[in-house]
N, C-alpha and C positions, 0 to 999 in steps of 0.2 A: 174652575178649580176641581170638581169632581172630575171631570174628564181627563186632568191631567193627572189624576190618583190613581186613575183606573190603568192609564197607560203604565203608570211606576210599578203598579202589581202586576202586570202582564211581561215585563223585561226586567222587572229584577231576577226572578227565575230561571227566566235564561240566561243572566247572565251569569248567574251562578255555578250554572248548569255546565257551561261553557268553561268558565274561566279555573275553577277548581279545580277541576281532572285536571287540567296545562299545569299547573303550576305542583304537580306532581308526578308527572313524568319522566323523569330522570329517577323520581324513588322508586320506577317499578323496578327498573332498572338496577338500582344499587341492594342488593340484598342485604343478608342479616350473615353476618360471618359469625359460627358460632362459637360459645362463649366452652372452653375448655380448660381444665387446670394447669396453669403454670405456677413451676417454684422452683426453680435451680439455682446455683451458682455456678460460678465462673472464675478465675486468677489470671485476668488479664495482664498480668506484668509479669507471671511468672512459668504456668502450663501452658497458656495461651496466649499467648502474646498478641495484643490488639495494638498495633499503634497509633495513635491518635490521627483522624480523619481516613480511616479501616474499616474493614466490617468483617465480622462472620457470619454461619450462618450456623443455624442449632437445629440441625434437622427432623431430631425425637422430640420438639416441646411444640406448643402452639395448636392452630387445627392445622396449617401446610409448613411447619416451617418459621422460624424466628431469625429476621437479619437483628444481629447488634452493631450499634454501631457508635464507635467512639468519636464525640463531637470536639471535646477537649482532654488532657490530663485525668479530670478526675469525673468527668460527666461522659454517661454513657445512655444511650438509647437506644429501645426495643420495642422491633416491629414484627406484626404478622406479615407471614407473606402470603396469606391470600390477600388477592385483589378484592378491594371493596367493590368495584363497578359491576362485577358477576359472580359473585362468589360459588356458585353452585357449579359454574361451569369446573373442570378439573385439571384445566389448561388456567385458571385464574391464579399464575403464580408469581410474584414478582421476584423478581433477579437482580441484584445490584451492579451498575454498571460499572466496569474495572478499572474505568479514565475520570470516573468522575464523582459528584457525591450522591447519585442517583440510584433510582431503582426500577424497572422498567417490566410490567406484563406484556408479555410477547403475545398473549390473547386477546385482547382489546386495545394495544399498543398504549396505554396510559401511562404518566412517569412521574413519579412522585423526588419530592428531597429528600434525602433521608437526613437533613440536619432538624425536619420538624414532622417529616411525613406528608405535608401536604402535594395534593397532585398539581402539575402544570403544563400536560400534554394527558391527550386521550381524552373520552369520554369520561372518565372519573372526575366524580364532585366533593366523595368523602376522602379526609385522609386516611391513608393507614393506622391498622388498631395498633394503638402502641400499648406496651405493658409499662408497670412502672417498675422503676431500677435502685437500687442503694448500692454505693460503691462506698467500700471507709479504709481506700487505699491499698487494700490487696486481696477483696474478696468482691464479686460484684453478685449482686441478688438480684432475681428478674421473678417477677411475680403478677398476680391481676386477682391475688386475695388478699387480705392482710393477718 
């Protein structure tokens, strides 16, 4: 019994040793996209016209850039377009693709949906930061304060 106590102290450590850094490997990788004031509006049905399953893009809000993107009539969603998988790099930018409801970093080739953000191609594991939105039929707010 002792003997087998001793071994349990000797490879629990390594195996901790071991197996925690792996299972944080991918977050050395996904950095901290920083955290910036957003607070605009927008008149999607009337300056700007989004029409439903669209996107623009708001190139003065965000830390690289905001795709909106309207998923139905009265719901809208907002996203950073830096890339979550490198954010530091300055090539980590995503672009919405023109055929589809995607978004794609030409830098790490990762591809997110833009109907939730999440990614499904590429080294990305986070989804894109989204901000939150109020639309009350003819004004939309995009924000990440309250």
């Amino acid at each position: 019994m002792k003997k087998h106590h001793l071994i349990s102290l000797f490879f629990l450590p390594l195996i901790i040793f071991f197996i925690i850094p792996s299972c944080n490997k991918d977050e050395k990788q996904q950095g901290i996209i920083p955290n910036v004031y957003v607070n605009f509006e927008l008149y999607p049905n009337s300056i700007n016209p989004i029409p439903v399953s669209t996107w623009i893009y708001v190139n003065d809000q965000g830390y690289r850039g905001i795709i909106v993107y309207r998923y139905d009539q009265n719901t809208f969603l907002a996203y950073e377009r830096t890339c979550p998988y490198d954010p530091e790099k300055s090539c980590a930018v995503v672009e919405a693709d023109e055929s589809s409801i995607t978004a794609v970093d030409s830098c790490c080739m990762s591809r997110f949906l833009l109907t939730d953000g999440s990614p499904f191609a590429g080294p990305a594991t986070l989804p894109l930061k989204q901000y939150q939105t109020i639309y009350d039929g003819n004004i939309l707010r995009v924000y990440n304060q309250p």
